[in-house]
C-alpha distance (Angstrom), angle and dihedral (degrees) to the residues before:
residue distance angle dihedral
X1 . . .
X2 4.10 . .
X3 3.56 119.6 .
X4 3.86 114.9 -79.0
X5 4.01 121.4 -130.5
X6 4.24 108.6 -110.8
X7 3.38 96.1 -149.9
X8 3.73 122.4 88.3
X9 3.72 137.4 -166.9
X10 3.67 102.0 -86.3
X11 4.16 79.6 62.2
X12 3.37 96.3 58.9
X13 4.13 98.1 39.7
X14 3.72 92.7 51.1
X15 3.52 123.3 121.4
X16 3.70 93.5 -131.8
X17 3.89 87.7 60.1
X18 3.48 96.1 43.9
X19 4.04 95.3 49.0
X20 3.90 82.2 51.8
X21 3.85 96.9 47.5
X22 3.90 85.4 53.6
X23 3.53 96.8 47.8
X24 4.28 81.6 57.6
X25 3.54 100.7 36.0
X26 4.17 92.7 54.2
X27 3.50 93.3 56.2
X28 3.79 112.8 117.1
X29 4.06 89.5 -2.8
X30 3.98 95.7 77.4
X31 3.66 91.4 117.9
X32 3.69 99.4 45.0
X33 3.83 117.3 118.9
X34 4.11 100.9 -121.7
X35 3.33 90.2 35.7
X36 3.56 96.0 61.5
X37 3.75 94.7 42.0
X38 3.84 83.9 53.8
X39 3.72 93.6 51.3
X40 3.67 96.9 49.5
X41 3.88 84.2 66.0
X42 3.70 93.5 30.2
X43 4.03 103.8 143.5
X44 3.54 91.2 33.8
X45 3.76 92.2 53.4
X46 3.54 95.5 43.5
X47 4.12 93.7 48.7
X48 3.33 88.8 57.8
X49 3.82 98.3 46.2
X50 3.80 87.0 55.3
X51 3.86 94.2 41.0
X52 4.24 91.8 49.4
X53 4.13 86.3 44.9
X54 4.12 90.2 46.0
X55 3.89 88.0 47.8
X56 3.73 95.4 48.4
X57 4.02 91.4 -122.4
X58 3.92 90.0 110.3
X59 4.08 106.1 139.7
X60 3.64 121.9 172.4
X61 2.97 123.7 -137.0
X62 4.01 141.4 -129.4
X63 3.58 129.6 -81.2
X64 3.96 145.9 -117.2
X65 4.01 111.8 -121.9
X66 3.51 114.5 -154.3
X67 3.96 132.0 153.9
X68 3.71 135.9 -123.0
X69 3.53 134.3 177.3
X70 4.17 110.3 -131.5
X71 3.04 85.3 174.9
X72 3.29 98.0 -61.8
X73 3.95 118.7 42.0
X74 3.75 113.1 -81.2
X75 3.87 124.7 -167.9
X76 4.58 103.5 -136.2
X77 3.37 115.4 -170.5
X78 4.19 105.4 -164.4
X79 4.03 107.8 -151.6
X80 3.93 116.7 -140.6
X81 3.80 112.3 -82.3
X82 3.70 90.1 -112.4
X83 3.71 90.0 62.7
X84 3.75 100.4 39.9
X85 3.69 81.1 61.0
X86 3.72 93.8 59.7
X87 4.02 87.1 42.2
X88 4.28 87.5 61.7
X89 3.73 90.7 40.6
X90 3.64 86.4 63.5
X91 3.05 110.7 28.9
X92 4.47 84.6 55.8
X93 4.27 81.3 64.7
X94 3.99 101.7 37.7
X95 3.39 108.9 36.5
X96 4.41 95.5 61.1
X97 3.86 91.1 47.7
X98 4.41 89.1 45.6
X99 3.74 104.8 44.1
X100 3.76 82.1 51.9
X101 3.97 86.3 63.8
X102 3.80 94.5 50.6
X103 3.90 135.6 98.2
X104 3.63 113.7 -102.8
X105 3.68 95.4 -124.9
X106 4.26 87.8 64.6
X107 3.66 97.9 106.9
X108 4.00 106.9 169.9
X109 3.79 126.1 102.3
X110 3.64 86.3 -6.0
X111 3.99 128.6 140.7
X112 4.28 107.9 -115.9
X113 3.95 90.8 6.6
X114 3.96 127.4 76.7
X115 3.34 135.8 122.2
X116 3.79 102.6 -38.1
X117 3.39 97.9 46.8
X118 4.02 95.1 51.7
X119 4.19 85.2 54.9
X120 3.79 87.8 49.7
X121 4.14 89.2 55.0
X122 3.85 87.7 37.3
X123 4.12 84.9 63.2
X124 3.39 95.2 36.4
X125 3.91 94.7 53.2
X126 4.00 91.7 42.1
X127 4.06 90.2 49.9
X128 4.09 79.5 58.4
X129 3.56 100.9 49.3
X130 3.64 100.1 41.9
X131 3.87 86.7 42.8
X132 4.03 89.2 -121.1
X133 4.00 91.3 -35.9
X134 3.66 96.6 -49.8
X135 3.74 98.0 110.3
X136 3.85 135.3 30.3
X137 3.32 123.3 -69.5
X138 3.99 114.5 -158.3
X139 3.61 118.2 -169.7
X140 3.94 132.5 -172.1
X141 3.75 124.3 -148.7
X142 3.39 131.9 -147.9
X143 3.73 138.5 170.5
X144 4.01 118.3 165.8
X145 3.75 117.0 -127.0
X146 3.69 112.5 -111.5
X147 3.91 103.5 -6.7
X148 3.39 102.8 -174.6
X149 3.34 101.0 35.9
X150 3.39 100.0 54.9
X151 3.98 103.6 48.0
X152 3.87 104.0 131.9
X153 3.88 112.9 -126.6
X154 4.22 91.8 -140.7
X155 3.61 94.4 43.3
X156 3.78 90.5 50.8
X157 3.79 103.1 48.3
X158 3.63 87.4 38.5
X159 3.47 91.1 71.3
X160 3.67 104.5 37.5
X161 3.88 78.9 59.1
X162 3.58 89.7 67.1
X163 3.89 86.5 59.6
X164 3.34 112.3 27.2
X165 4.13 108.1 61.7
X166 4.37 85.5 177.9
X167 4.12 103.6 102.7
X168 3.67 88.3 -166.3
X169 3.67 90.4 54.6
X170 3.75 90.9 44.0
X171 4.29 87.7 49.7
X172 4.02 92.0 52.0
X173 4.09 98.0 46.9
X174 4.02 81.2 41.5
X175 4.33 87.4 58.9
X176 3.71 89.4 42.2
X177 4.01 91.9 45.2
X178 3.71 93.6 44.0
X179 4.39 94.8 42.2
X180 3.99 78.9 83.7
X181 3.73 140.6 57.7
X182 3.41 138.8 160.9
X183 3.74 88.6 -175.6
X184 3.87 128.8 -4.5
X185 3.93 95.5 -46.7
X186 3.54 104.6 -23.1
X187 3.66 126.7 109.9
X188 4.33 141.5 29.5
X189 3.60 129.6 -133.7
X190 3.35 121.4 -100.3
X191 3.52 96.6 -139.1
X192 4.05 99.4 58.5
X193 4.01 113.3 95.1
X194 3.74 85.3 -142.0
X195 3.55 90.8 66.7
X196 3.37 100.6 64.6
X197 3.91 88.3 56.2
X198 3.50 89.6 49.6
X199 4.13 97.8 44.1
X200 4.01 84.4 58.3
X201 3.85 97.2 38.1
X202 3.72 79.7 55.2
X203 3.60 101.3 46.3
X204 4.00 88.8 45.6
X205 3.23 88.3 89.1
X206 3.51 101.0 63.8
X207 3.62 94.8 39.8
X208 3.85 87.6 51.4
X209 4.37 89.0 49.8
X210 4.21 90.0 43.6
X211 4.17 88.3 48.0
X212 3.62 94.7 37.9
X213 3.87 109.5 23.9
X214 3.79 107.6 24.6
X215 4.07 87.0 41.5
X216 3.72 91.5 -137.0
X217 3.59 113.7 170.2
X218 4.16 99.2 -175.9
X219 3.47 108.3 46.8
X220 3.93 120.0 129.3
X221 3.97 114.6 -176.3
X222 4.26 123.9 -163.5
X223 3.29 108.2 -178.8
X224 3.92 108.9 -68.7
X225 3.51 89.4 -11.9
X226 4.07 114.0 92.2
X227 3.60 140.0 171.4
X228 4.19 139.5 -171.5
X229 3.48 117.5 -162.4
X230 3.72 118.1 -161.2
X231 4.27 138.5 147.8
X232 3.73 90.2 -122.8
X233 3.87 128.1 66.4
X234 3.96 95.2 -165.9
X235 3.90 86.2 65.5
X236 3.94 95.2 46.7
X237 3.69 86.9 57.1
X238 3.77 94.4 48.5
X239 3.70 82.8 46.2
X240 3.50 96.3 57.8
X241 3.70 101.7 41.9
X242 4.33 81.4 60.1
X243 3.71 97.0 51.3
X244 3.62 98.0 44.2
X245 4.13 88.9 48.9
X246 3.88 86.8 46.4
X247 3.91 94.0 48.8
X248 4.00 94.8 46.4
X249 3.84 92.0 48.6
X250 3.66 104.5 32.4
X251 3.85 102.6 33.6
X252 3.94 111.8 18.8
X253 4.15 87.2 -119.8
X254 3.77 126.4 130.6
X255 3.84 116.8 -166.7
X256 3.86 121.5 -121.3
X257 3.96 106.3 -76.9
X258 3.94 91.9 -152.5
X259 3.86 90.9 42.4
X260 3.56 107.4 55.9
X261 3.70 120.5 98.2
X262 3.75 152.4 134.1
X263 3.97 123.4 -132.8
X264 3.71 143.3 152.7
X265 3.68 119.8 -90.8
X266 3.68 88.0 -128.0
X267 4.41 88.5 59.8
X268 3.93 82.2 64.4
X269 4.04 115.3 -108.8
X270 3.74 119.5 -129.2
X271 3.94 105.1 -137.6
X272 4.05 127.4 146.4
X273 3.70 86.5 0.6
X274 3.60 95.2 -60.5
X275 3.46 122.3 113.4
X276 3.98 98.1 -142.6
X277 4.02 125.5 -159.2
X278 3.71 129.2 176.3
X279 3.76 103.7 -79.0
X280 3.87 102.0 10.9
X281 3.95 144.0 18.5
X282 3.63 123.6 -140.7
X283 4.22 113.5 -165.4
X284 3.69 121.3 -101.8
X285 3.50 122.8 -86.5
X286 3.73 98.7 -117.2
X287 3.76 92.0 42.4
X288 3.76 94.3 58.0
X289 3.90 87.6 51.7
X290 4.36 88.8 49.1
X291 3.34 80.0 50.1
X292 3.72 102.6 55.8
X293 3.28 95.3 39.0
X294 4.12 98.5 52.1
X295 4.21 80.3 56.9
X296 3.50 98.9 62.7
X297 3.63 93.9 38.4
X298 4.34 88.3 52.0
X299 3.19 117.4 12.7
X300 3.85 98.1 177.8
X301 3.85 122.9 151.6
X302 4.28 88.2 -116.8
X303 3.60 92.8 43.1
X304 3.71 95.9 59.9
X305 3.63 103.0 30.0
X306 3.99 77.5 61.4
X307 3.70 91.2 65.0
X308 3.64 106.4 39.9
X309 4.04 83.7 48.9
X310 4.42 78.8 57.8
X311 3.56 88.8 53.0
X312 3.36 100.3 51.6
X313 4.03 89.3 74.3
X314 3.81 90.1 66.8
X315 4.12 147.3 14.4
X316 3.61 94.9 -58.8
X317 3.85 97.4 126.5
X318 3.84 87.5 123.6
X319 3.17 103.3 45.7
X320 4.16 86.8 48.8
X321 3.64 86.9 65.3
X322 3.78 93.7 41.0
X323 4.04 84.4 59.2
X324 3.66 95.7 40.1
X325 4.01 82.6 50.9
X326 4.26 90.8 51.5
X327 3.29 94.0 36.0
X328 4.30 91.4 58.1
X329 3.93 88.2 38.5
X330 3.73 94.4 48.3
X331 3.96 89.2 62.6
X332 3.30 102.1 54.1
């Protein structure tokens, strides 16, 4: 039997949580419009929050599409204040007893992981394979088409059934699960905090049958971005012909058809937006032109101190000074 979550509803639905999850959720969105309409009432609106949830009349509500381009256009949908509330109210009591549950090598939306660190494993496990670049190192690439989007509804609440023995609990993340669609119950907004919980609750379980089941000892995942390292190429390929099976049956998800493939280290492998070789890694093309661009557009001190502190985890020397040259120009 897996570990059940302590807290129950009454937890999440009390005021003290919910006067905490506002004093997290307002940070950095003070001078937002419906924020500030929200706050002018804030005690009301809150007592009322907790009241509807206590009473079991708790609806939520609709959502705000926008687009963004990150780099590549994204559809956000931006919940009502009043519900992105609730969505840091329980995401303070979920998310300490999940990330407990997942592999170490799950770096996404995670407290001390991220980006950086999943690079710094990627090195580390490629120094081991190719015995510190004396032997080939084969790697497979994955990236699943459509992550969000395509997050089945059952599948999801299935599992958090298997932690979560509350059935109030289990009702509320069901009515914020089932306030979106991309098709008849199938898919989560991008924009909700909750869903990035729920996208790595969700992927758990494959991480859980590729540690566990497949045996793999040098697999790093980011999101829908995933990668096995190994010395042999024959095993990569049986390796992927598993997880693909296991991700159509068990979790309704199909992996990118144009970005699935298996190369040497020594090729250079495009992960996290680095394209990473055996004893260096050089940024991606398309990244170093976001890059520029975001410069001239804002300049500010914080903004590029930010991405010269990026650069500093690869060869990006040049492109420092490139920055540093923008970043002088763009002020004048």
């Amino acid at each position: 039997m897996k570990t059940q979550l302590s807290h129950t509803f009454a937890d999440i639905i009390c005021l003290e949580n919910l006067l905490e999850a506002w004093k997290e959720f307002v940070r950095g969105k003070r001078n937002k419009e419906d924020v500030q309409i929200f706050q002018m009432r804030l005690m009301d609106n809150i007592f009322t929050l907790h009241y509807d949830l206590l009473n079991h009349t708790y609806k939520h509500g609709g959502y705000q599409a926008f687009k963004i381009n990150d780099p590549k256009p994204r559809d956000i949908h931006k919940a009502t204040v009043r519900d992105r509330l609730l969505h840091h109210a329980i995401y303070r009591k979920l998310y300490p007893f999940f990330d407990k549950t997942f592999i170490a090598d799950s770096y996404s939306c995670r407290i001390n992981k991220g980006t950086h660190k999943a690079i710094k494993k990627f090195k580390e496990y490629a120094n081991i394979v190719s015995q510190n670049n004396t032997k080939t190192c084969w790697i497979l690439k994955c990236d699943i088409r459509k992550f969000f989007a395509n997050i089945d509804h059952v599948i999801l609440l299935k599992i958090l059934a298997e932690y979560i023995p509350d059935k109030n609990i289990l009702k509320l993340l069901e009515n914020i699960i089932e306030s979106f669609s991309t098709e008849p119950s199938v898919g989560l907004p991008l924009g909700n905090l909750t869903s990035q919980l729920l996208v790595n609750i969700y992927m758990n379980k494959f991480d859980q049958f590729v540690k566990h089941q497949m045996k793999a000892k040098y697999y790093i995942r980011y999101a829908d971005d995933f990668v096995f390292l190994s010395e042999s190429k024959s095993e990569l390929e049986k390796q992927l012909a598993i997880a693909e099976k296991f991700l159509a049956t068990e979790l309704k998800l199909e992996m990118h058809p144009d970005k699935v493939f298996i190369k040497t280290l020594a090729s250079g492998v495009d992960f996290l937006g680095w394209i990473n070789f055996s004893d260096h890694r050089v940024l991606r093309t398309a990244t170093k032109k976001r890059m520029i661009r975001r410069i001239r557009e804002n300049s500010e001190e914080a903004t590029v101190n930010s991405y010269l502190g990026m650069l500093g985890w690869g060869n990006g020397r040049k492109l420092q000074r490139e920055i540093m040259r923008e970043s002088v120009q763009s002020k004048f």
